[in-house]
N, C-alpha and C positions, 0 to 999 in steps of 0.2 A: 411450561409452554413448549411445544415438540412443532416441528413442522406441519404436522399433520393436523395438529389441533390451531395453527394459521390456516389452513387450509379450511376447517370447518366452520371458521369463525368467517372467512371471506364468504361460500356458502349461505351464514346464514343472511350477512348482511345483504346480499343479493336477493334471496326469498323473500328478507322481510320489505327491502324499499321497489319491489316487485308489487307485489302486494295491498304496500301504503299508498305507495303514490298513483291517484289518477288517470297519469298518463302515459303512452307503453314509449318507453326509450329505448330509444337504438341505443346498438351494440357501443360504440364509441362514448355514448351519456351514460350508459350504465355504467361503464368500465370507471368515467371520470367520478362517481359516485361511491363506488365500492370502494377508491383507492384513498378518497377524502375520509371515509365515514374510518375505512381499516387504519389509517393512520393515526385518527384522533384516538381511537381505541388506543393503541399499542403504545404513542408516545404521553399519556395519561392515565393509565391503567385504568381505561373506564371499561365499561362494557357495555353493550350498542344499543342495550334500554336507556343507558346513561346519556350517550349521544344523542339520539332521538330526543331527548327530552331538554338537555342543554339547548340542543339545536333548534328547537320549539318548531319541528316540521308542521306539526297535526298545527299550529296556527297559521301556517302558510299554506296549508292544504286548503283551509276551511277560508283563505281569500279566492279558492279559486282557480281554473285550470290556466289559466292564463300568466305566460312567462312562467309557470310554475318552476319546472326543470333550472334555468339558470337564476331565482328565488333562493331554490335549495341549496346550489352550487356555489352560490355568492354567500351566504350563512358557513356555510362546511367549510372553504375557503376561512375565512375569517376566522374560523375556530381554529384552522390549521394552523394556519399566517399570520401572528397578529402582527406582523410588519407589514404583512403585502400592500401596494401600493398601488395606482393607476397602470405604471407600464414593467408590472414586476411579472416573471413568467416561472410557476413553477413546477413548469415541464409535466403535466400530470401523466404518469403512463401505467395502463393495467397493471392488476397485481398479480404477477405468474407461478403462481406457488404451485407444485407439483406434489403432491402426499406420496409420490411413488419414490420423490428422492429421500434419502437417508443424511442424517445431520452428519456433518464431514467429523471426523476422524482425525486430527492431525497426527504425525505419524514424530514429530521432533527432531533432534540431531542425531538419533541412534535409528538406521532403519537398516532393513533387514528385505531386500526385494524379492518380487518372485522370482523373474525375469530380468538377465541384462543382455538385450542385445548390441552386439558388434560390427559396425563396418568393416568389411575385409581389407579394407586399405588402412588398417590402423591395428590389427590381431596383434600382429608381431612386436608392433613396438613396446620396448620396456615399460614406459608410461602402461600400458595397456595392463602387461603381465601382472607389474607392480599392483593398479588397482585389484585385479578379479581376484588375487590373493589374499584381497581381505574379506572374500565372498566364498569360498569353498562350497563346494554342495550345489552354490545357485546356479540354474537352471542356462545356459551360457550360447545362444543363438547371436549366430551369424550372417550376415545380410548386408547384401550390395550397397543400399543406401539409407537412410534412415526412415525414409517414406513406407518402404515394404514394412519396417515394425511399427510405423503407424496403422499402417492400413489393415493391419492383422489383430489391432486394437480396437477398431473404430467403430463397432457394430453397437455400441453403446451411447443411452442419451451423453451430448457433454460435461452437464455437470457432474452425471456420475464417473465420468470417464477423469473427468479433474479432481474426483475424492478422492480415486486409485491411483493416482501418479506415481504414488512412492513405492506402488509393486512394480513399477517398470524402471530401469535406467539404459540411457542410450551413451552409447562409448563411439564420438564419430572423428573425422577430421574434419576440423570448418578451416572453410576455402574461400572465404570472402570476408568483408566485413569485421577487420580485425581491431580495427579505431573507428570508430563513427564518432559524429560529435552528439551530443545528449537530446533527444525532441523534446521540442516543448509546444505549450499549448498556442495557438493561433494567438499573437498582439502583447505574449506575456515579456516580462526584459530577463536576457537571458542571462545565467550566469557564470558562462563558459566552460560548461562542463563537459568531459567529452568520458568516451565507454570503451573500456578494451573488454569485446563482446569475450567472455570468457565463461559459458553455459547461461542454463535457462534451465529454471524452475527452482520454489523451493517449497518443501516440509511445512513450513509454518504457515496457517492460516489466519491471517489479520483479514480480519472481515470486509478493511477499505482497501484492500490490493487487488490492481487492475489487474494481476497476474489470471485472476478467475474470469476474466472476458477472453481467454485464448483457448478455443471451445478443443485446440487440436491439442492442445499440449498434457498428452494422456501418459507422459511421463517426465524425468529427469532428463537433459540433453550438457553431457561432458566433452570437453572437446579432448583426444588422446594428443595433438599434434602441438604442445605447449612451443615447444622449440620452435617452430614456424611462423608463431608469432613474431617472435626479436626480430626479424630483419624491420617489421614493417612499424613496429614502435622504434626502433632507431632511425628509421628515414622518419618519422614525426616527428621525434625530439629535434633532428638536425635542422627542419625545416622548421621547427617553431622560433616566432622572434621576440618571445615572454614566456614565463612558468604558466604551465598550460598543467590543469587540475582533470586527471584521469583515472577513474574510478570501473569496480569488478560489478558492483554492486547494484545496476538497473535493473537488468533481468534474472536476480537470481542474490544471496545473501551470499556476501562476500567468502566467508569463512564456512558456509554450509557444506558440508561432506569434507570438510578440510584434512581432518585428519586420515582420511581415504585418497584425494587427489592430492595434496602435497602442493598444490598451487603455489603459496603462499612462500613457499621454501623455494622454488624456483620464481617468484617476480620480486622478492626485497631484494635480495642480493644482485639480482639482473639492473635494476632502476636505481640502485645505488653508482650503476655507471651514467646515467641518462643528466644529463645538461640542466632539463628544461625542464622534465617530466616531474610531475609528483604524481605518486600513485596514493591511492587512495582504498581501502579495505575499509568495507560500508558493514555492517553488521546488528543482527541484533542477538548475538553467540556470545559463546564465554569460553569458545574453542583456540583458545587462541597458544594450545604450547607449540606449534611450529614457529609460531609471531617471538615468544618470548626466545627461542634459541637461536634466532638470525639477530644479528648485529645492526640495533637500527641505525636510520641515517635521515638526511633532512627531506629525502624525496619520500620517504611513507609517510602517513597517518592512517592511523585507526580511528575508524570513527563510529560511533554507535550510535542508533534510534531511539530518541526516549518517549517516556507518555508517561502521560498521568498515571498512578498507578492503577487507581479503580478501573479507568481506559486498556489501558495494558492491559491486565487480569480478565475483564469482559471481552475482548477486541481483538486480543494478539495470541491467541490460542497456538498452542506448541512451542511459542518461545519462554525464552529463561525470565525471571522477572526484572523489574527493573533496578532494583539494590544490584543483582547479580551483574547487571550491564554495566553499571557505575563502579562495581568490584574489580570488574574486567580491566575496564580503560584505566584505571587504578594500579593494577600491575603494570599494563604496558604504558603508560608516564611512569614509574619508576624503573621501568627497563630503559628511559632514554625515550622510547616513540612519543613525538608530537601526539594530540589525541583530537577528536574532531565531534561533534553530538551535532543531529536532528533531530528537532520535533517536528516531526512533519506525519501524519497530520496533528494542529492542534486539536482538539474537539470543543466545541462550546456544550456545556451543562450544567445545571445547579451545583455551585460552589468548586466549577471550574479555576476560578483565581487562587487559592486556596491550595487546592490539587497541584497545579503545575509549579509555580512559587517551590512548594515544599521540593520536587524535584530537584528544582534550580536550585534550591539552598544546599542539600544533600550533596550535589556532586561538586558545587566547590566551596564544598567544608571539607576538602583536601588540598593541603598547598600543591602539590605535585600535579592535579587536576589544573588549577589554578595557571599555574605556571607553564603546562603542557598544553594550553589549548587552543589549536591553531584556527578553529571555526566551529561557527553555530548556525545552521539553519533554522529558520520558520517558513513552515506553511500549515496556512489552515487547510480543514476538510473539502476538498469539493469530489466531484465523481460526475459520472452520467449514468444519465438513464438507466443504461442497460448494465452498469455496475452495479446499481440499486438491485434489479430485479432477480441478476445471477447469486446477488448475498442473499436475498429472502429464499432463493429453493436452495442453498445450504448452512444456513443459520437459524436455529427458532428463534434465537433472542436478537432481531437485529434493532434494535433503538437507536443503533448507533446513524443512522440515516434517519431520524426523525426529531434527535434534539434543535432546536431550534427552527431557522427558515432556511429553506435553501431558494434562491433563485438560481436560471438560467441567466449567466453573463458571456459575453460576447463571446468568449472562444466555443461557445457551448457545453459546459460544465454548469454543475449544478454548486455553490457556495454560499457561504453567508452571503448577507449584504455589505455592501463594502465598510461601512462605519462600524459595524461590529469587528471585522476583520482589521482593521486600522488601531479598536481600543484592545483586539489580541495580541498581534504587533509589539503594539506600545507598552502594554504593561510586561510582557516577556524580554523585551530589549532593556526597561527598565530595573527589572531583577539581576540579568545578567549583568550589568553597566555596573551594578552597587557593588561586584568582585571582582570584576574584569574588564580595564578599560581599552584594553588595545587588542582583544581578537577579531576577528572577522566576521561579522552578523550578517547575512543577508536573509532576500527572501525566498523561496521557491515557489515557482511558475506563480509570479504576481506579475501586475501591470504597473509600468515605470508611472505613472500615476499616483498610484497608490503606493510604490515606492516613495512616492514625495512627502504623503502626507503622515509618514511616518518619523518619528525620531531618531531614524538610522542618519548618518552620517553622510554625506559627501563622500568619506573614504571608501564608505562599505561599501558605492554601487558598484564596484571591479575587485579581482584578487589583483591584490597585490603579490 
């Protein structure tokens, strides 16, 4: 299955309930049609005579034109959703597949760009030199601010413009925004997490990263002015009045191009003078010899991204697999470093319990794991809308947005239903408990609600 051939298949199903049905629907009915009939397709591998006939349209024809259209819709739904409910909403929105985009490329931890352009307020500095040394030959533009190398990019749809990323890297000084605290979704309970914004973008394409909705980011963004930072993590550490959890790794994988930027060699050592701070190196890398030659201390953790494997393999295209991740964090607990794992997203699918369990069992069937592990994350799948539609024009295989039900829930995200999300919870907190009684579980971007009705702890809803 190629994009293109989503593409034909949407096509057909258009001509044909064109055709069958009746009645001529508008643009918005039709949309809501194609997108029921293309899903049942995709997350069942039927094919749309298959549908049609499940669906037993030609019966509901042959009652008549009347209420026909939301007849049809209520049926399609139902085949979709076998959870939907009276006030469950699940966002239905066109399917925008474009045959002209080409299936993304991910380009991994070794890239090679065409272009990196420079700020001239940042040429000179060491940092700078240091980097382009490990680039010889590439093509090395200069520019007042980083907008003019966008703008010089821009002529291009954006998701093709976000396949090419990793031919561009931008070398700038960021002037703002050097701790922010972590967003979260509208009403979720937070979990104090805050961001030393330290670039933006990365290599690997996981099919459920929101990174694909930032239509502008037509490459790599590094900041040269590392040293500029410290003044303004040290007025945060001074002003904090608890261990405050600060992490590299929101907009961009912690350890991604490391062995080129050195980051990593200048924040352990720096944050092993910090009070308050613990830093955090979020990852799903196995780049980690800068990590192993600094002298850990109690303010790092490394922490890695896990999944299911079969998820990971389908999902998380360009990264390392997941034995490799559990290999990684394996070194560094025996180098000393505390070590940290999320699953975030879980995904729900046949013989999902199964799948993750083995994970958990794997990584602590190491004492050193075991004994190094300062946190665990969960959260399940959710997305919006338009992170759905950006995966579909560059994924053929995307089912990963079709296993199960997704509702729209209050912050406007598309997720399980919340009982299913509760028995994910529960059975992962359950696995973990049976090795480890005292790390740090929580949830990510859940509702203190549904934090209740979980078996986490009283302890867990704060870091300690």
């Amino acid at each position: 299955m190629t994009i293109a051939d989503n593409k034909i298949l949407i096509a057909e199903i258009e001509g044909t309930l064109t055709k069958k049905l009746p009645v001529k629907l508008g643009v918005n009915k039709k949309n809501e049609l194609v997108r029921l009939v293309f899903e049942i397709c995709r997350a069942n591998d039927f094919s749309l005579s298959d549908v049609l006939k499940k669906s037993e349209i030609d019966s509901l024809i042959k009652q008549g034109k009347g209420e026909l259209f939301h007849k049809v819709k209520d049926r399609l739904l139902k085949m979709r959703y076998s959870s939907i409910g009276p006030h469950d909403d699940p966002n239905i929105v066109p399917v925008a597949i474009d045959s002209l985009h080409e299936e993304c490329s991910p380009s991994g931890f070794d890239i090679t760009p065409k272009r990196i352009f420079v700020e001239k307020s940042i040429e000179n500095l060491e940092w700078t030199n240091d980097f382009l040394n490990n680039f010889p030959g590439i093509e090395v533009l200069r520019i007042d601010h980083i907008r003019d190398g966008m703008r010089a990019l821009s002529r291009d749809k954006p998701v093709n413009l976000y396949n090419q990323r990793s031919d561009n890297l931008f070398l700038v000084r960021n002037k703002s925004s050097f701790v922010k605290i972590c967003p979260c979704s509208k009403g979720v309970k937070r979990c104090g997490y805050w961001i030393l914004n330290l670039g933006f973008g990365c290599s690997m394409d996981c099919s459920y990263c929101y990174l694909q909705l930032y239509s502008n980011a037509s490459g790599f963004i590094l900041p040269a002015n590392i040293d500029e930072y410290y003044p303004h993590i040290e007025t945060f550490d001074r002003e904090a009045s608890q261990r405050i959890r600060i992490g590299t790794g929101e907009f961009t994988d912690s350890l991604y191009l490391d062995r080129y930027t050195n980051y990593t060699s200048f924040l352990i050592p720096f944050f092993r003078k910090q009070k308050n701070l613990v830093l955090e190196l979020k990852t799903k890398s196995n780049d980690i010899a800068n990590i192993l030659r600094e002298e850990p201390n109690n303010n790092v953790v490394v922490s890695w991204s896990l999944n299911a494997l079969p998820m990971a393999q389908k999902y998380e295209k360009g990264s390392i697999s997941v034995d490799e991740r559990i290999d990684a964090a394996l070194q560094v607990a025996r180098r000393g470093y505390q070590v940290g794992f999320h699953f975030d997203p879980i995904i729900y699918y046949p013989g999902w319990k199964d799948d993750y369990k083995a994970v958990v069992d794997k990584m602590f069937s190491f004492e050193e794991i075991r004994e190094k592990t300062a946190w665990i994350s969960l959260g399940t799948l959710r997305y919006t809308s338009g992170l759905k539609q950006t995966a579909e024009q560059r994924f053929s295989d995307n089912n990963l947005f079709y296993y199960g039900d997704f509702f729209q829930d209050v912050d406007g995200k598309l997720r399980y239903p919340r009982n299913l999300r509760i028995e994910m919870y529960n059975a992962m907190i359950e696995w973990i408990r049976s090795f480890d009684t005292s790390c740090w579980i929580y949830l990510c971007m859940e509702f203190l609600d549904l934090w209740k009705k979980t078996t986490l702890r009283k302890s867990d809803y704060s870091y300690q």
